[in-house]
C-alpha positions in Angstrom: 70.1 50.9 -97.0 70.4 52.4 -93.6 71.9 50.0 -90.4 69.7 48.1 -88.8 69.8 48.0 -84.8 69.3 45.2 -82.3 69.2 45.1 -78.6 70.9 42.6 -76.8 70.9 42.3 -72.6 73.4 40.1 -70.9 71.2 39.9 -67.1 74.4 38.2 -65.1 75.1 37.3 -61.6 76.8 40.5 -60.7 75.4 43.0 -63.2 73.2 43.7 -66.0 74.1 44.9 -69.3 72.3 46.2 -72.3 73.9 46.7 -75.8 72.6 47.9 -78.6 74.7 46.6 -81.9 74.2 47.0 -85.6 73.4 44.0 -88.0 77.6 44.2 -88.6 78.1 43.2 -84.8 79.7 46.3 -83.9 78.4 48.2 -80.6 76.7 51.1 -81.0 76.1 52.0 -77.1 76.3 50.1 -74.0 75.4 50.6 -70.2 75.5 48.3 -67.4 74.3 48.3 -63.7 75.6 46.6 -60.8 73.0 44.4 -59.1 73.0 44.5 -55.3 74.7 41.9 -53.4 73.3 38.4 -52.5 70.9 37.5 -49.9 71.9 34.8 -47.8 69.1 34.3 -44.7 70.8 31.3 -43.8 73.5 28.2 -44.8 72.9 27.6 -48.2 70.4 29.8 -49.4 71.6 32.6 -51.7 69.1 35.0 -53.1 68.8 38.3 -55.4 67.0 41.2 -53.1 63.4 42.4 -53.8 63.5 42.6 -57.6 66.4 43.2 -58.8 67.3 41.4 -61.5 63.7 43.4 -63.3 64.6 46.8 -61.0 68.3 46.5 -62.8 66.2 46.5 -66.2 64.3 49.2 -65.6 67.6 51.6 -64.7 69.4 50.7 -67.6 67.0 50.7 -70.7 66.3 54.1 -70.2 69.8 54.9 -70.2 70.9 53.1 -73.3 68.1 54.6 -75.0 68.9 57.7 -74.3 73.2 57.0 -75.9 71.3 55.4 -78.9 71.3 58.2 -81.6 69.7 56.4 -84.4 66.5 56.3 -85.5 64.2 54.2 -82.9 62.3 52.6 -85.8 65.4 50.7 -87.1 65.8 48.8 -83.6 64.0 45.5 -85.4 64.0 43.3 -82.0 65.7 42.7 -78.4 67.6 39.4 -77.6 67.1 38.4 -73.5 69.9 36.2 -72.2 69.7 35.8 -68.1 71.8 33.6 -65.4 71.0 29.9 -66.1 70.3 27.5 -62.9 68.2 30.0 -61.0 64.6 29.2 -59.6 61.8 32.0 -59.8 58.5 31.2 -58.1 55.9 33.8 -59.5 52.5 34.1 -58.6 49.4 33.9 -60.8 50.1 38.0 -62.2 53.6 37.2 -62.9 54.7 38.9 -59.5 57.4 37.5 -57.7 56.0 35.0 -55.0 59.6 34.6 -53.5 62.9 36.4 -54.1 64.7 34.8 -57.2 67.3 32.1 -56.1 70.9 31.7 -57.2 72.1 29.3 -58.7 74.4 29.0 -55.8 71.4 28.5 -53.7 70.7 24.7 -52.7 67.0 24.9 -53.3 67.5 25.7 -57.0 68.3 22.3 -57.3 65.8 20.4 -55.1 62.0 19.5 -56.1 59.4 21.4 -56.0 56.8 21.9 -53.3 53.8 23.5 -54.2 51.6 25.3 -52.8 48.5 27.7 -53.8 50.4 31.3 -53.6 53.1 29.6 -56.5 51.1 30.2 -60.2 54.4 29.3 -62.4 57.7 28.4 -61.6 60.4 28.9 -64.4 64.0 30.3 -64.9 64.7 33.8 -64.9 64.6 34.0 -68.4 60.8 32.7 -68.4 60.8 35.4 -65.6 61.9 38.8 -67.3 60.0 37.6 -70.2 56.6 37.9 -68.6 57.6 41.8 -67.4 58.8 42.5 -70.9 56.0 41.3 -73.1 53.1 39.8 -70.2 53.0 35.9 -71.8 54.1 32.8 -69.7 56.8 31.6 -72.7 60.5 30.8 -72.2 63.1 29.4 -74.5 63.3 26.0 -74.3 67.8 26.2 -73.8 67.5 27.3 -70.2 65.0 24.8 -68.8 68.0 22.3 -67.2 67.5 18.6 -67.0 68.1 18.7 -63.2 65.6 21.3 -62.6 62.7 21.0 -64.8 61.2 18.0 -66.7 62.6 18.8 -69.9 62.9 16.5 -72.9 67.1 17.1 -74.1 66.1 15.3 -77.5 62.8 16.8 -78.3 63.5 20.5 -76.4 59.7 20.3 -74.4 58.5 19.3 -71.7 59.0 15.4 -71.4 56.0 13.4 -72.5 57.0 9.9 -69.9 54.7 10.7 -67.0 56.9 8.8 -65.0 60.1 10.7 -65.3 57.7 14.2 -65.3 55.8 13.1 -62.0 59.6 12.5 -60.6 60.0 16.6 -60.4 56.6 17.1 -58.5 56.2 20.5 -61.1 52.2 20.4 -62.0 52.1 21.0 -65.9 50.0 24.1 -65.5 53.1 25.7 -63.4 55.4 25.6 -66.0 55.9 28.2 -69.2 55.2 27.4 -72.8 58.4 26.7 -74.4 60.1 28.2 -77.5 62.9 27.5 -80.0 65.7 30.1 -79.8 65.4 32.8 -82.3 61.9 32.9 -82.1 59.7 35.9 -81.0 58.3 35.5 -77.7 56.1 38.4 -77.1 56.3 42.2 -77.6 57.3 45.0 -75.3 54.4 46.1 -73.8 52.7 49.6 -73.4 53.3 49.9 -69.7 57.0 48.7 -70.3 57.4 50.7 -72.8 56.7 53.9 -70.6 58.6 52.9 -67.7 61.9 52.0 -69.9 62.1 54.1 -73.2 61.8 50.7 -75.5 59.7 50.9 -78.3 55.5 49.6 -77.9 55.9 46.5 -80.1 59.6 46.0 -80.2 59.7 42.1 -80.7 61.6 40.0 -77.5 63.0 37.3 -79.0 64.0 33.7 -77.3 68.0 32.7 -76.9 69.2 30.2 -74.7 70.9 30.0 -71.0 73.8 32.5 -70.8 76.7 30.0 -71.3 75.1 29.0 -74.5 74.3 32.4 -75.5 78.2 33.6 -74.9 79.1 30.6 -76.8 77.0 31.8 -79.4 78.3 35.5 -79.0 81.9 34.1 -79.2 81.3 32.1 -82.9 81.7 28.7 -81.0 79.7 26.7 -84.0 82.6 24.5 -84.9 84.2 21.4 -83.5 87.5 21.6 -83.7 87.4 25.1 -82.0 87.3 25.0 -77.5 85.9 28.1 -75.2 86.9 29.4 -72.1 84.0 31.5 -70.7 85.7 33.7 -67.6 83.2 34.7 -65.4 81.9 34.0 -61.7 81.7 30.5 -62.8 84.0 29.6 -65.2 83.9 26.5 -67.9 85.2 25.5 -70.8 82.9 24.1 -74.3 83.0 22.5 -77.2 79.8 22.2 -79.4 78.5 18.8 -81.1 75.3 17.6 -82.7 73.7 14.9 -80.4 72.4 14.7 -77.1 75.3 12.6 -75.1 72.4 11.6 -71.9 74.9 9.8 -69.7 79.1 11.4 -69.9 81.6 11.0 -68.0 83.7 14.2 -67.5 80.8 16.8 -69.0 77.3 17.5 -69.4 74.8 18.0 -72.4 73.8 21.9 -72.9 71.2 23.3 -75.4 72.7 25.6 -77.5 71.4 28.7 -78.7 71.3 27.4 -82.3 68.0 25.0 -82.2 68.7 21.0 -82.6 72.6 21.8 -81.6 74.4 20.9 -78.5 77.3 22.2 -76.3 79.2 20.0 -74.0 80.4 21.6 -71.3 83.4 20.7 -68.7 83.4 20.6 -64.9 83.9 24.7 -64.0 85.2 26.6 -61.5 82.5 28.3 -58.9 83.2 31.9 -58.3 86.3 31.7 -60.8 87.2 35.4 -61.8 85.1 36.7 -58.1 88.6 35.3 -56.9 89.9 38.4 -58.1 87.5 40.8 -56.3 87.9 39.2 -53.2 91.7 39.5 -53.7 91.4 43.1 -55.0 88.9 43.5 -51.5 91.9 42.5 -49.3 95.1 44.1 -50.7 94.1 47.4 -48.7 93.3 51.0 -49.6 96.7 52.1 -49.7 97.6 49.6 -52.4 94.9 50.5 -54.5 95.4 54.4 -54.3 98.8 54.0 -55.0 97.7 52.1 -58.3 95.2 55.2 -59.0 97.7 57.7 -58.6 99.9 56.0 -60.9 97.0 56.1 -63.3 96.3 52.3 -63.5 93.1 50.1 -62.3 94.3 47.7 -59.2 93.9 44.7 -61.9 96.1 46.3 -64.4 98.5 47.4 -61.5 99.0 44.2 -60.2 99.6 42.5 -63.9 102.7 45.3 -63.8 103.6 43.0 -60.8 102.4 39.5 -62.2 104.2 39.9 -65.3 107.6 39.1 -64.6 106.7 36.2 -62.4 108.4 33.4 -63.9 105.5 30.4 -65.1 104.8 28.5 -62.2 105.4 31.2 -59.6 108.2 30.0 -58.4 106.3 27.2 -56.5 103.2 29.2 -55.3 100.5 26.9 -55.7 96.1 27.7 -55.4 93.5 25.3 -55.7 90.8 27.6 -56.5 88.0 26.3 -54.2 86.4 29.2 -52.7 83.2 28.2 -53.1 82.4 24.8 -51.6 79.7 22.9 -53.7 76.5 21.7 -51.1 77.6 18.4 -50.9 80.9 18.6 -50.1 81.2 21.4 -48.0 84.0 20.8 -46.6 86.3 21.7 -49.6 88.2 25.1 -49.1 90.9 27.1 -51.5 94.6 26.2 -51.2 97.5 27.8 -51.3 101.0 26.3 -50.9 104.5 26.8 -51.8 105.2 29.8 -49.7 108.8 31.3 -49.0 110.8 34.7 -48.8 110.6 35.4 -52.6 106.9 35.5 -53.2 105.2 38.7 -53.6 101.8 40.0 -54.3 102.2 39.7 -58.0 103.0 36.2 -57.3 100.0 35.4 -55.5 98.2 37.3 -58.5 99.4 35.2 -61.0 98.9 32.3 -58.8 95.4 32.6 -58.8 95.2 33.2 -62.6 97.5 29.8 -62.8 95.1 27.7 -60.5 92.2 28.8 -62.4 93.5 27.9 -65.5 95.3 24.6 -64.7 92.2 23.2 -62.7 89.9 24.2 -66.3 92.6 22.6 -68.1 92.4 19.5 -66.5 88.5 19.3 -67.0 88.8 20.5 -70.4 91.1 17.5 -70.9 89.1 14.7 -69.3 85.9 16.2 -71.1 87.7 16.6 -74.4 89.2 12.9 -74.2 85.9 11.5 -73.6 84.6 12.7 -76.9 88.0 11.8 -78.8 88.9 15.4 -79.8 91.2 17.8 -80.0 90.7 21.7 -80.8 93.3 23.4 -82.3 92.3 26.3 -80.8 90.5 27.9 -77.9 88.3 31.4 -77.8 88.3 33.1 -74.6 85.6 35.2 -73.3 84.8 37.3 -70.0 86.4 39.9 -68.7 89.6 38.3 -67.9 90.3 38.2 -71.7 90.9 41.6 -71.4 94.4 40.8 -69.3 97.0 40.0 -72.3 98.6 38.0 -69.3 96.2 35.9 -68.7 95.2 35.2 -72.1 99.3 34.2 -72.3 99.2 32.0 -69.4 95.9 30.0 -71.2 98.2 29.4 -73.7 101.0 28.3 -72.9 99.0 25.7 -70.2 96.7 24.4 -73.0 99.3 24.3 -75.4 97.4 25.5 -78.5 96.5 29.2 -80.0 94.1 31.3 -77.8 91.7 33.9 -79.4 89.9 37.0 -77.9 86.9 38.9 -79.7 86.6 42.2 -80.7 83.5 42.4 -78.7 84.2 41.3 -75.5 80.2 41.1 -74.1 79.7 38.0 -75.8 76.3 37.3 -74.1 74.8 40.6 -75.5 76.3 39.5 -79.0 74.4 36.0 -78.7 71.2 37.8 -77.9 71.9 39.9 -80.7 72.6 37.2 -83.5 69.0 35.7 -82.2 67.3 38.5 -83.3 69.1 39.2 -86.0 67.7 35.6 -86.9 64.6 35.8 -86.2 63.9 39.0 -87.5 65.1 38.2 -90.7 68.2 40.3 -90.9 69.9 37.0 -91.7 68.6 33.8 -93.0 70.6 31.5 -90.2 72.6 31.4 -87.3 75.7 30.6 -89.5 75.7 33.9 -91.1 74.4 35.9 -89.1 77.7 34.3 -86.4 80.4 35.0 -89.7 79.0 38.7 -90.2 78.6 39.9 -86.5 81.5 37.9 -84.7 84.9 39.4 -85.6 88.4 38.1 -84.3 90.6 40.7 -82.3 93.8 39.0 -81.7 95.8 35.7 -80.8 98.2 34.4 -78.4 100.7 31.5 -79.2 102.3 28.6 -77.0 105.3 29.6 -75.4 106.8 26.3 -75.4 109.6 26.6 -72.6 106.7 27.8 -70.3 104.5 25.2 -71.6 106.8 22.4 -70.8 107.2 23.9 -67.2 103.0 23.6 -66.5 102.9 20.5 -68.4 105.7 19.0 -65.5 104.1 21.1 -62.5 100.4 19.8 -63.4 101.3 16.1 -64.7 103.8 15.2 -61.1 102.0 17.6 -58.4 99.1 20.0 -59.5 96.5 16.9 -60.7 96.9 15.5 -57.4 96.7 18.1 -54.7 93.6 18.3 -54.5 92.9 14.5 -53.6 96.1 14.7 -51.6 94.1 17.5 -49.1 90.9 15.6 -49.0 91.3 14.2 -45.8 93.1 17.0 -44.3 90.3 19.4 -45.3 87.8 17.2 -43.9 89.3 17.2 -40.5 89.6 20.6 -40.3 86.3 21.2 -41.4 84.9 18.8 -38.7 86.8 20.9 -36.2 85.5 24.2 -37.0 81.7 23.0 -37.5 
């Protein structure tokens, strides 16, 4: 029997990727296109440009098409996953009445006021569905119960008037929902002209892109943790109820229908930390790393290597993006003197990152009275052997990488694979597309040292510059 093909798109904050994968999980051909940078018109709005989340589409199917050297009749279905948490006000055609908020923007978050040019307002999964296939449907794991008037128990729209009423979202405004791994709709004619995909190729429902990663990553047991590194970063551990009221996490619909991911307290614009830091060590820096044949990532883990655990003393609070509400909170960091170097701020920011997740992952993971013996990360940071070290030896336990490392794509893949039939359940379609690349065990001397830095100092820093950071802020405003 000849391979069968599936497309999966991963429609991120920073870029879009498609992938195109056999029913084995392996890539066949990939492509991916930088989306333009944000919109920001004024304090607290943040915004993708014209169209570009659908534009981004448009450029890249046609060039994945084009690797793809199979036969186009044994593509059996396309899997959309697309940035949770962002608002898209269309008008009665499915046109964009608005550009498509962030979910850094504040109005993502607040209720909705109508008014007659809005015909539907939905994720941007509901969103991209409509220019794929032309229905008003959505999967029911990105509607988010601080956004829409979703049911977490019954995955629908919520049935108490009282509680629905509460988001001021008229019924007829919002998308039909579906289970994940369902068809949606079809790619169109017109589509199918403008993009190269096949007239009829199913689009099938996943979830919100942290759910569909976790998919994409195997997360579907409960003694297993993920780290998903990306421009917000969180950690997740899966379970089987809805938990309406924690502590230290939230509730998340997973991409497997009925299941449920708790997820930790993140870090906003985790791994964008290194970007900005890349966009500030100067030119020279960065074509001396050229010229020596590395990227300026890899050249700098050269540095960061030999940094002793802890950096001797360098210290970052990794809080570059200040939530709305507390806008007064800035990045740290502290411990300066004559024997710190750019690899040690490097690995600084990789430590602060990881020690600030760690202690979220512990409060959420305490909570619910576990503990995971293990821990998959996913992202691009996985990629740094370093980095999946320094995870590690802070958490203490055995971390795992992925042999394919866009995890999102591979969710949206093991969706269609599902709903197409290629495999009678999530479950194995997850055990015959997900494939373990390599581990990384404790060291337990640097272990020790993070346990000691984190348990008498790091923990409390940031409580410690509260006040500080407040004044300051108050000054400068």
């Amino acid at each position: 029997m000849s391979d069968k093909y599936v497309i999966g798109v991963d429609s991120g904050s920073q870029s879009t990727k498609v992938f195109i994968f056999n029913q084995k999980g392996e890539v066949i051909c990939s492509v991916s296109q930088g989306l333009n940078p944000m919109m920001a018109r004024k304090a607290g709005y943040v915004e993708h440009p014209d169209d570009d989340l659908w534009d981004s589409l448009k450029i890249v199917f046609p060039k994945v098409m084009k690797e793809f050297k199979g036969d186009v009749k044994d593509i059996v279905g396309l899997g959309l996953c697309s940035i949770r948490c962002c608002r898209v006000f269309m008008k009665k055609d499915g046109t964009l009445a608005a550009p498509v908020m962030s979910w850094m923007d504040v109005r993502s978050y607040a209720k909705f006021e109508d008014n007659s040019e809005i015909g539907y307002t939905c994720p941007t999964s509901g969103y991209l569905t409509h220019r794929l296939t032309g229905e008003f449907k959505d999967t029911a794991a990105n509607a988010f119960q601080w956004q829409f008037p979703v049911d977490m128990d019954t995955w629908d729209w919520s049935k108490d008037e009282e509680y629905f009423k509460g988001f001021n979202i008229p019924k007829e405004k919002l998308l039909e929902l579906q289970m994940p791994g369902t068809i949606l709709g079809h790619i169109t004619e017109e589509v199918a002209k403008e993009t190269g995909l096949p007239a009829g190729l199913p689009v099938v429902a996943t979830a919100n892109d942290k759910a569909v990663e976790a998919l994409g990553c195997g997360l579907i047991e409960p003694n297993v943790g993920l780290i998903s590194l990306g421009t917000y970063i969180a950690s997740m551990v899966c379970g089987s109820k809805n938990e309406p009221a924690p502590s230290n996490f939230f509730t998340n619909l997973s991409c497997i229908p009925n299941e449920y991911l708790y997820e930790s307290n993140g870090v906003r614009r985790g791994m964008w930390l290194i970007s900005w830091y890349k966009s500030i060590i100067g030119e020279e820096y960065a074509a001396r790393a050229k010229s020596a044949g590395y990227c300026v990532e890899d050249y700098l883990e050269k540095e960061a290597v030999n940094v002793p655990a802890g950096c001797d003393g360098l210290l970052t609070i990794p809080d570059w993006l200040a939530p709305a509400d507390k806008l007064y909170k800035k990045g740290v960091i502290l411990g300066f003197d004559e024997r710190h170097t750019r690899g040690h701020i490097y690995r600084s920011l990789l430590e602060g990152i990881a020690l600030t997740l760690k202690n979220h992952y512990d409060a959420m993971t305490c909570e619910l009275g576990i503990k995971p013996e293990k821990i998959i990360i996913s992202g691009g940071g996985s990629n740094s052997d370093l980095y999946m070290q320094i995870f590690a030896d802070i958490y203490g336990v055995k971390t795992v990488r992925n042999k394919v490392n866009g995890s999102a794509a591979l969710g949206s893949a093991i969706c269609v694979a599902v709903a197409t039939g290629l495999y009678k359940d999530f479950d194995e379609a997850v055990n015959n597309m997900v494939k373990q690349k390599d581990e990384f065990i404790p060291n337990e001397d640097n272990h020790k040292i993070y346990n000691k830095i984190n348990s008498q100092a790091y923990r409390d820093i940031p409580k410690l510059m509260e006040e500080t950071l407040k004044t300051v802020y108050d000054a400068c405003n």
